[in-house]
N, C-alpha and C positions, 0 to 999 in steps of 0.2 A: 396215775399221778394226780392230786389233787388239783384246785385251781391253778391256772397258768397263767402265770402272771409277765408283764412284759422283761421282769428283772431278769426270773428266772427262763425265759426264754433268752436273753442277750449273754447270760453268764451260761446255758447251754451252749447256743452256739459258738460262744467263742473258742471253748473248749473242745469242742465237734471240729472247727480248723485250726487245729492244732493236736492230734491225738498220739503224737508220740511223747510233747511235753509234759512234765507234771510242773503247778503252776501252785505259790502261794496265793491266798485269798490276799493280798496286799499287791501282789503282781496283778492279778485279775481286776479287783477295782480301778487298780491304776489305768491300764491299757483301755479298759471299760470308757472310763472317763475321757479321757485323750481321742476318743475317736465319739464323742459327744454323744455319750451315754452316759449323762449321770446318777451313779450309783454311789450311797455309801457302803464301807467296809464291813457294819455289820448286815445290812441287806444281801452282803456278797456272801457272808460266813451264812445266813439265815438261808438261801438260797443252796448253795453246795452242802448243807445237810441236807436237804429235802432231796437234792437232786441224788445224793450218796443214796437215802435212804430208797428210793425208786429203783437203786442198782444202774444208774445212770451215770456216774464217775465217781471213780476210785478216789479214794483215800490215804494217802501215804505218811506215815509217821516219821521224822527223822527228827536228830538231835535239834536241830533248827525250830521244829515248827512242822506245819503241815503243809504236807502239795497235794493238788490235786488233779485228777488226768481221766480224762474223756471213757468211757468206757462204751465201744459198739455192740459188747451182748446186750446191752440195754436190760442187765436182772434178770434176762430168760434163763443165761447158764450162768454156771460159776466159772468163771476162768482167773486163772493166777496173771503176777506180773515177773516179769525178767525185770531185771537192773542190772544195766552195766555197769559193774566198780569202776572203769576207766573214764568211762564219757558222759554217763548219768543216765544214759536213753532207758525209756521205759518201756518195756512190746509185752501187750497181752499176749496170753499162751492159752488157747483153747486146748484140749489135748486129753486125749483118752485114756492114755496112758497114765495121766497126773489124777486124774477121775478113779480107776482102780486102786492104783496107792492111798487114795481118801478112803475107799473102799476098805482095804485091808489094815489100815489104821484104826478104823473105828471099829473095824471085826474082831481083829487080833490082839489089839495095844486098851483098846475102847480108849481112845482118843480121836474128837472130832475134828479135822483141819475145818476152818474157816476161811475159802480159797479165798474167796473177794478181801482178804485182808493178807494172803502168805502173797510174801517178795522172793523170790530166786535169785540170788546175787553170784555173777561172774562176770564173763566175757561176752560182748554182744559177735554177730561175725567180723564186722569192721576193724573193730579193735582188736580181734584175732589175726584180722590180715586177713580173711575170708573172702570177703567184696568190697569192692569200692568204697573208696569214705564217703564219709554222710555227706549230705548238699549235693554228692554228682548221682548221674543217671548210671 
């Protein structure tokens, strides 16, 4: 990653506690600031490219606007994201199986997925009714 600078270390790690949300760059400076770090919003947008571009958090498109969400491959691998239609959570998906099907898409279809940008939308388990809801142990 290039220079590192104190912004985009504080707009790192805020994001780092917190890696299930995905967050606007207008939520991020706000919360930033509020805990006395002043940041403006385009330092915060100037920052969350660079940091996208490193493969350091995701990038989510929605009709709103952008969010954005922590990513622990850190660029090494490609991993997808789940979204829950119910509840919003976001869980990366490292996954070998998701890695073949890119495989045989680009072999058979010659169509390249671009994981760090494909969403999964369904059911997370909670909202299933699988495990406990979110917040308990």
């Amino acid at each position: 990653m290039p220079y590192n600078t104190k912004q985009r270390q504080a707009v790192l790690r805020f994001l780092e506690e917190r890696p299930e949300e995905a967050l606007s760059a207008c939520e991020i400076a706000e919360s930033l600031r509020q805990n006395q770090c002043p940041v403006g919003l385009a330092t915060v947008y100037r920052q969350l490219e660079r940091l996208e571009a490193a493969g350091r958090v995701h990038r989510v498109d929605t009709g709103e606007g952008a969010l954005y969400q922590f990513c622990a491959q850190g660029g090494r691998r490609a991993c997808f994201l789940l979204r829950c239609e119910s509840c919003g959570r976001m869980i990366h998906l490292d996954c070998v199986h998701l890695e073949a099907l890119c495989r045989h898409l680009s072999a058979d279809h010659r169509f390249r997925v671009d994981p760090r940008r494909t969403i999964l939308t369904g059911l997370c388990d909670v909202c299933c009714g699988e495990e406990a809801p979110h917040g308990t142990a």
